[in-house]
C-alpha positions in Angstrom: -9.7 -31.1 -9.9 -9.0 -34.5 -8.3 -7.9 -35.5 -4.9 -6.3 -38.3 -6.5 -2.7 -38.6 -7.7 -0.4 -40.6 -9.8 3.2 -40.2 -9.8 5.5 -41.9 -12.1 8.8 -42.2 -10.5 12.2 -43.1 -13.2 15.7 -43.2 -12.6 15.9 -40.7 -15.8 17.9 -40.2 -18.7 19.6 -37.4 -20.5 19.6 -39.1 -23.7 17.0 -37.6 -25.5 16.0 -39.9 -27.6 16.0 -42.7 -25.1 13.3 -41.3 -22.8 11.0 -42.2 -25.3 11.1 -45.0 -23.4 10.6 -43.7 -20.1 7.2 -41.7 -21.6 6.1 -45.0 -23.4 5.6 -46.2 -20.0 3.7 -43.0 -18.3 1.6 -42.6 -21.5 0.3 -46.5 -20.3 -0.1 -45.2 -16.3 -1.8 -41.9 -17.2 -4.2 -43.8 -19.8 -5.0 -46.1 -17.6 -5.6 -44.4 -14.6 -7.5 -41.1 -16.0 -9.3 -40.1 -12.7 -5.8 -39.1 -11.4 -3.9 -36.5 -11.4 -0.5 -37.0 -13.1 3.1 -36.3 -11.9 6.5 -37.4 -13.3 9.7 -37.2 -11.3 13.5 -38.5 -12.0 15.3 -40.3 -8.8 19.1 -39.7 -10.3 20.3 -36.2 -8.9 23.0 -36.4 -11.4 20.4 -36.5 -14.2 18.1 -33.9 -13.0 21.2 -31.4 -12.6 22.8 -32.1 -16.1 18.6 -31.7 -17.6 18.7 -28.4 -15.5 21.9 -27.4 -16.7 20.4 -27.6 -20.2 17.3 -26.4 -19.8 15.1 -29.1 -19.5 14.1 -29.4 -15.8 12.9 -32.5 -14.3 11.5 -32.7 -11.0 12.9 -35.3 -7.7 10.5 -37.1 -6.4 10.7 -34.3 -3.4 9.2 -31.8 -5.8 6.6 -34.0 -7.8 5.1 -34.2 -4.4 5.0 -30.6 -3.6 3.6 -30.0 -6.7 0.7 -32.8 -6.3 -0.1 -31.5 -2.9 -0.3 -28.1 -4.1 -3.1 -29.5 -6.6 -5.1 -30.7 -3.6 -4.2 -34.6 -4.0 -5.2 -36.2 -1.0 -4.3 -39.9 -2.0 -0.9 -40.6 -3.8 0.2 -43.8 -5.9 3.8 -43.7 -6.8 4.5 -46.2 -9.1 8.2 -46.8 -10.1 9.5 -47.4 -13.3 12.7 -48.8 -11.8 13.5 -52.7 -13.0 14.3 -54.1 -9.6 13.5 -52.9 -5.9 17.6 -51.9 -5.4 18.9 -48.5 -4.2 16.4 -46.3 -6.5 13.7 -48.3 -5.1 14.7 -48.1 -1.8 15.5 -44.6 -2.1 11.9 -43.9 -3.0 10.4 -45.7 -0.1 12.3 -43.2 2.2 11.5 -40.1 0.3 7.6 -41.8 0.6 7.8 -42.1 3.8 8.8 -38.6 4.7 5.5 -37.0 2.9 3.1 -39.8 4.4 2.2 -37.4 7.2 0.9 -34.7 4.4 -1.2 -37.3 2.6 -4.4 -39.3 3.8 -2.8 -42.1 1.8 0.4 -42.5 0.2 1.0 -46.3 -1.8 4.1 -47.3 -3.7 3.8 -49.5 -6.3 6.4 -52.5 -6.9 9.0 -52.0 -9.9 9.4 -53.8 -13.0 11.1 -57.3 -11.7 9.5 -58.0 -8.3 8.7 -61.6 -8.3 8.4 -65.1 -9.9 5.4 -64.0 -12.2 7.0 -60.8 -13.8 10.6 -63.0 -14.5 8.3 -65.0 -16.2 6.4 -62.2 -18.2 9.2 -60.1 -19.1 11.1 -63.5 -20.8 7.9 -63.8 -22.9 8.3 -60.2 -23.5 12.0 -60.6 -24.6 10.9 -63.6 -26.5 8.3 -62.2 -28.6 10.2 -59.5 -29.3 14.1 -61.5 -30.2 12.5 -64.4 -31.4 14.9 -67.3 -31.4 17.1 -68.9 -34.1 18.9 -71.8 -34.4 22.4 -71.3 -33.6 21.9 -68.2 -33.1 22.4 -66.2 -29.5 20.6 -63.3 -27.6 22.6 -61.3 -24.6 21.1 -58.8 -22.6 22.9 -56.2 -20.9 21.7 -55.3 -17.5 22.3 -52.6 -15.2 23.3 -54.4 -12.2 24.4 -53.5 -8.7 26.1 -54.5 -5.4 22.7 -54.5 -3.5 20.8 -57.5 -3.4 18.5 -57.2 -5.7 21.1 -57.9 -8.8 20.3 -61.5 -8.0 17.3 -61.1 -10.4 19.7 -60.9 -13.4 20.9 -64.4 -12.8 17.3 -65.5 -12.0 16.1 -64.0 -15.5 18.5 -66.1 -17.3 17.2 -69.1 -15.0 14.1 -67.7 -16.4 14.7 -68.2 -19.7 16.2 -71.8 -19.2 12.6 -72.4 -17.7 10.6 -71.0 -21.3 13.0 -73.3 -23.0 15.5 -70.5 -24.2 19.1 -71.8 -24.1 20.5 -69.9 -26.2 19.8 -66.3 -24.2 23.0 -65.0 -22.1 22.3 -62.1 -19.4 25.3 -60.0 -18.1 25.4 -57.1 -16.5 27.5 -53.4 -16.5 28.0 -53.1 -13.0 27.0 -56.6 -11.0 26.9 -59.9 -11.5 26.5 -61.9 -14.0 29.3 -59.8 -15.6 30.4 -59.7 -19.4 33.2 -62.7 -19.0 30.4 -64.6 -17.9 28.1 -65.0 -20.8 31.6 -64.9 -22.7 32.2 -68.2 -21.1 28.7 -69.2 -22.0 29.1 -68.2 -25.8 32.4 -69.7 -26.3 30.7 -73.2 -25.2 27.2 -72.5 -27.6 29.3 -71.6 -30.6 26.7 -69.7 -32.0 26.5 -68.6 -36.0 25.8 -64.6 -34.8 25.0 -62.6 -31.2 22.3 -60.3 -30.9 23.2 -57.7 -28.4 20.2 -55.7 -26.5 19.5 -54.1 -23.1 17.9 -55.4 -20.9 16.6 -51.9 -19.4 14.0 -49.6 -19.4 15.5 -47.2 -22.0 18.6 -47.4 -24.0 20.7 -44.7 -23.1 24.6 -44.0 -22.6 25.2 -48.0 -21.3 23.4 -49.3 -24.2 24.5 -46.6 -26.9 28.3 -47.0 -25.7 28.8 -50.1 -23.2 26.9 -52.1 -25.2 26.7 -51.0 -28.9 29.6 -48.4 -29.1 32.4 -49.0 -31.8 34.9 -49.0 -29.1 37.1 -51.8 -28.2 36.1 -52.2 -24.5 32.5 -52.1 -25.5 30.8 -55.5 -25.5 30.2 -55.5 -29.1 33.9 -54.3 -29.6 35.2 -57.4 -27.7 32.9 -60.0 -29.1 33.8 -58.8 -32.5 37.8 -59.2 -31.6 36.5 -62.7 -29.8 35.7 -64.0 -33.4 31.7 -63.1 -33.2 29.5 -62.1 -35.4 27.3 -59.4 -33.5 24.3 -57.5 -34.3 23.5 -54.7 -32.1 19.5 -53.5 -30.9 19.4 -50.2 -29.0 15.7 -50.4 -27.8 14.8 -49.7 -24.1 12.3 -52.4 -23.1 9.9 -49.4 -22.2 8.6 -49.5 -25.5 7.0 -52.4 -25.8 3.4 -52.8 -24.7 4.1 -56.4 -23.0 6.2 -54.4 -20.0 4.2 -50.8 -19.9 1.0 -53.4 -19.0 2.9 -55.0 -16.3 3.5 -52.0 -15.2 -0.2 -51.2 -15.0 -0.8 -54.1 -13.6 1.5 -53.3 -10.8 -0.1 -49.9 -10.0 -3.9 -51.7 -9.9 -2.4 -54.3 -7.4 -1.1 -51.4 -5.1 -5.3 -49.7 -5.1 -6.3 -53.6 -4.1 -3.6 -53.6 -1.6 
């Protein structure tokens, strides 16, 4: 028994196969911090009802603390697995808040995407992993929102520039940059071929079907129609050990405060 917790807080997934991704991630928190006890919670209600509907229940943040407290945890480190701090994140700081009067100590941990250092990092990341090729482009499909936080998508392509990668696009489903935008971009680089790939946490029903799906509307389907050569990768970023460590990184920052 420990008084000391770790809570690993997702939007989720009901894709199975895509929260691989998700438990890449934890596998790296729970390794790395072994003295604590470890939680897992989903922050999308629609996720956790459609898991519950088929029988795999995942707990809301709500109930991952219940559950911790019932262990006797005494000091709580929630650390997100959410790519920016927009409306999941700051939906976990007010569910934090609420339970702060139950623990001695409750810290949250800062997402994936939370400054000028991890822009940096996760380009290197995205660079190592989609090396580049000469006349060749990369675009990455982000989530995006209307909070204010979607301005890191346009600062990640900034950061890209930056590492000398002019040939990588970044769009997103539902902010800004948006899909006409890096269309714009390709039409003026010309390139040979377009590698598609998300820029999320997991690859799950945007990336399978937005992004990759046969459809027309998809952004495969309308490069294709646009004259492009496109090659597809379906890999949340969550896999790779470059992004579980900053992660980790994140969480040890939080204990220094």
């Amino acid at each position: 028994m420990t008084d000391r917790g770790l809570l690993a807080v997702s939007f989720g997934t009901s894709v199975p196969q895509a929260e691989a991704a998700i438990r890449s991630v934890e596998d790296a928190l729970r390794n790395a911090f072994p003295d604590r006890a470890f939680g897992r919670a989903f922050t999308s209600r629609i996720i956790c009802r459609k898991l519950e509907r088929e029988g795999r229940p995942a707990d809301s943040p709500e109930t991952a603390m219940e559950r911790l407290l019932a262990q006797g945890v005494r000091d709580l480190l929630i650390q997100p697995t959410h790519l920016t701090p927009g409306e999941e994140f700051d939906k976990l700081c007010r569910i934090a808040d609420g339970f702060r009067d139950r623990f001695d100590t409750v810290r949250v941990s800062r997402p994936l995407i939370s400054g000028e250092g991890d822009l940096l990092a996760v380009a290197d990341a995205v660079l190592r992993h989609y090396p580049q090729r000469e006349n060749e482009a990369l675009v990455l499909m982000g989530h995006g929102s209307e909070h204010f936080a979607n301005m890191i998508y346009p600062a990640m392509q900034t950061a890209f520039r930056l590492r000398g990668a002019k040939n990588v696009f970044v769009g997103t489903v539902e902010g800004w940059p948006h899909f006409e935008d890096c269309l714009v971009q390709l039409k003026a680089f010309r390139p040979s071929r377009v590698e598609l790939a998300p820029l999320m946490l997991v690859a799950g029903d945007h990336a399978l079907n937005d992004m990759a799906g046969p459809e027309e509307d998809s952004w495969r389907g309308r490069l294709t129609a646009d004259g492009f050569t496109v090659a597809c990768h379906t890999e949340g970023i969550g896999m790779w050990d470059e992004i579980c460590g900053i992660y980790v990184d994140h969480a040890r920052a939080a204990l220094d405060g």
